[in-house]
Steps between C-alpha positions, in 0.01 A plus 500: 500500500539348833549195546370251807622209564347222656747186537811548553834352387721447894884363423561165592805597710278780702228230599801294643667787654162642669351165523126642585226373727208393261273681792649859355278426172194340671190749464407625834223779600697735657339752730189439289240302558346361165230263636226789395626663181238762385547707191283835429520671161342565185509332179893387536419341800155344407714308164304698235633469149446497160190766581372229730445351824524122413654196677853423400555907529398458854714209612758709376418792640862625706375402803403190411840438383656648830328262708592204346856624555373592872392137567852402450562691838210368725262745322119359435203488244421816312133486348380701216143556376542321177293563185353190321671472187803550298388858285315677825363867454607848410293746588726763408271589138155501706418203333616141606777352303656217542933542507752621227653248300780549229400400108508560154223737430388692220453901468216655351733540184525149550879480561572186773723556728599418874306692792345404823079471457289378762425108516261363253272351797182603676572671859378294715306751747530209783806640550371805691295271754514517876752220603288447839726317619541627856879534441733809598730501193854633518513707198278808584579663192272588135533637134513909503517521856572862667634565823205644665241209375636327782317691741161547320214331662247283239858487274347082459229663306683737274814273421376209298868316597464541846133440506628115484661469787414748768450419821117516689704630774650746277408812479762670306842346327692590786222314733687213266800480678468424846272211392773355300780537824786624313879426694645609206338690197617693189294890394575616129229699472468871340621438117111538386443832682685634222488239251159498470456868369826467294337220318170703415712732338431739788161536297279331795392718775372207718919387518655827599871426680463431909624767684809429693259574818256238425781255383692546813227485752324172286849318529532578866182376565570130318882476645335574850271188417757311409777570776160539787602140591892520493529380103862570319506606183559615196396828295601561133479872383351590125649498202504776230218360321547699199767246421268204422469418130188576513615883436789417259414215257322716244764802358373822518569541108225177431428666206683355151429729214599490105565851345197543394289418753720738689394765202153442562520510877684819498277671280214395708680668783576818320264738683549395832877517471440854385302584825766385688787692307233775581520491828873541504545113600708250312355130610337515110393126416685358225587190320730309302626168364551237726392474859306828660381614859132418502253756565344505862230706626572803757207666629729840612548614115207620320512287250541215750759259334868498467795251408644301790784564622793241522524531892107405483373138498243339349344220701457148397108521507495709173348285246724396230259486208373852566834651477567256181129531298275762711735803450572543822834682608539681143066594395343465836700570845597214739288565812648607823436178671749323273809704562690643805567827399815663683273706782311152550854320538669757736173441710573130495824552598480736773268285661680188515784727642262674777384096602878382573586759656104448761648129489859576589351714854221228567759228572818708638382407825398171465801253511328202437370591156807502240453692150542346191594738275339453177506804344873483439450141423257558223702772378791284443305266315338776261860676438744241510321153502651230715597134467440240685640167450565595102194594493377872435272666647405892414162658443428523095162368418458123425866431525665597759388242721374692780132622395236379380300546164276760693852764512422516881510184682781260540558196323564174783865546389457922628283345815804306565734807500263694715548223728851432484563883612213483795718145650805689452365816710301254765881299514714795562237676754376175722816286510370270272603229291239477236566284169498743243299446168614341178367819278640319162278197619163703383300549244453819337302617232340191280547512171302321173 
């Protein structure tokens, strides 16, 4: 686990020795110029948490948090279109809901137990108003947002989030940016075009992957917005999303059995296992005492189910009590949009490769926009964790600090590590001497 330091422990005999100029440690700009800080993105930018876009998850949204560092260094205001209220609104079911909380909740066998539920509070659909406020906010970024939305006309009447706060001048998102006069703006945009159909399962044909053609020539577009007036910047690449918690917090083998439940199970079984042997295939179904694979539903066998594999993941959407009291995963198949199966993931994968790589050529030839590589960053945090100030920071569900109860959005304490990596980029590409950010001083998940 690596560990990152903030303070630092200097020998009272060096500081004599070097005796330094207190100017070396003031916070200075650089070549940057901070005075119009911009950020575009999706829902890590915008401060959605929890399965929500609500206030305190806004102010601290990672660009929020880097400009408060930024106005150490000359930088100014940074406005955000805030909701109304402290629980906001998820869209992410169809149906408004207010944000996760953690509590003791019963299952429908009535065992209580510990698990994130949404807020016991009405959504208050005020939330969604236009702001008509005349203002150009700096954070141009929404919930779910793809790379090529950006560049689709009307987009203030098919985005609910950015219905709020677009611009009359505005005719697209990108028609954003020159209104808010960006000298220096971050883009972290691109996790959602494959996100989004990783988690549906793959099962939704209206969130197919982006191409890499689209992707590329979307981002283009928006980094040719936001350089069009001689901005600095910078631009984080995408993670491997099939990382998040959301794919690993339920076990493939979700299934606990006693022996002779396993008996029964098996003997319901019976004939399709001896189709299979049949067929001259081996991947029978079977079951025993203790913890089992769960039975998913695969439309390319005949009999259209099979037991998941352990390199397959089953998503955090899949309803607990169904799996616990409906049968499902050991009578009745899981559906297809609650697991990743492995064709589903390498798709996933591939994808986020095929975008760093678009991202990697669009700014080789543009020196004043620096890449912050989070990829690697995020991979270090899912593999090895890291520490910061004694405090850890890796990416297991609920407590490892860095997302939130949705398995897919960061916590404020994982908001702070975004931006604690983005002022270390935008300090060793512009000359700049940028306070860094106290990670250990944030919050992360709440608990009862």
């Amino acid at each position: 686990m690596k560990k990152i330091h903030l303070l630092y422990i200097v020998p009272l005999v060096l500081l004599a020795a070097c005796k330094p100029n207190i100017d070396e440690f003031a916070p200075s700009k650089g070549n940057a110029d901070f005075s119009s800080f911009v950020a575009v993105g999706d829902s890590w930018t915008s401060g959605f948490a929890d399965g929500s876009l609500y206030i305190s998850g806004q102010e601290y949204s990672f660009p929020n948090i880097m400009n408060g560092q930024f106005k150490k260094a000359g930088g100014g205001d940074f406005l955000q279109p805030l909701m109304l209220d402290e629980y906001g609104i998820g869209l992410a079911t169809g149906i408004p809901k207010p944000k996760l909380e953690m509590g003791f909740h019963p299952d429908c066998k009535g065992v209580v137990g510990l698990v994130p539920a949404y807020a016991d509070v009405p959504v208050n659909m005020d939330n969604l108003n236009p702001l008509n406020t005349g203002i150009h906010y700096d954070n141009i970024s929404t919930p779910g947002l793809k790379t090529f939305y950006m560049g689709v006309p009307g987009m203030n009447q098919l985005n609910p989030y950015y219905k709020r706060f677009a611009s009359e001048g505005a005719a697209t998102m990108n028609d954003e940016i020159p209104l808010a006069a960006p000298t220096f703006f971050s883009l972290w945009l691109g996790s959602y075009d494959a996100l989004a159909y990783a988690i549906a399962g793959g099962a939704d044909p209206m969130n197919p992957v982006t191409t890499k053609e689209v992707f590329a020539g979307s981002l283009q577009q928006t980094l040719a917005a936001l350089t069009a007036t001689g901005a600095k910047g910078v631009m984080a690449n995408i993670p491997d999303v099939t990382d998040f918690p959301f794919f690993h917090t339920i076990p493939y083998n979700a299934l606990p059995l006693d022996q002779a439940s396993a008996d029964a199970l098996n003997a319901g079984y019976a004939q399709v296992n001896a189709i299979i042997k049949g067929l001259g295939r081996t991947d029978t179904i079977h079951f025993k005492s203790g913890a089992n694979a769960v039975i998913i539903a695969d439309a390319t066998l005949p009999w259209g189910f099979r037991q998941v594999k352990p390199t397959e993941f089953l998503l955090l959407s899949l309803p607990q009590d169904s799996l616990k009291c409906a049968g499902w995963g050991s009578q009745k198949p899981i559906p297809g949009q609650y697991v990743l199966d492995e064709a589903e993931i390498a798709i996933t994968k591939n994808a986020v490769d095929e975008y760093n790589s678009q991202i990697n050529l669009l700014i080789k030839d543009l020196p004043d926009v620096a890449l912050v590589n989070m990829y690697t960053i995020m991979k270090e945090i899912t593999e090895t964790g890291l520490v910061f100030n004694h405090v850890n920071v890796n990416a297991r569900f609920v407590t490892g600090n860095f997302y939130s109860t949705d398995g897919l959005n960061p916590t404020p304490m994982g908001s702070a590590v975004i931006a604690h990596y983005f002022i270390k980029t935008i300090n060793e590409s512009f000359q700049a001497n940028i306070p860094q950010v106290i990670v250990s001083e944030f919050p992360a998940v709440k608990l009862p």
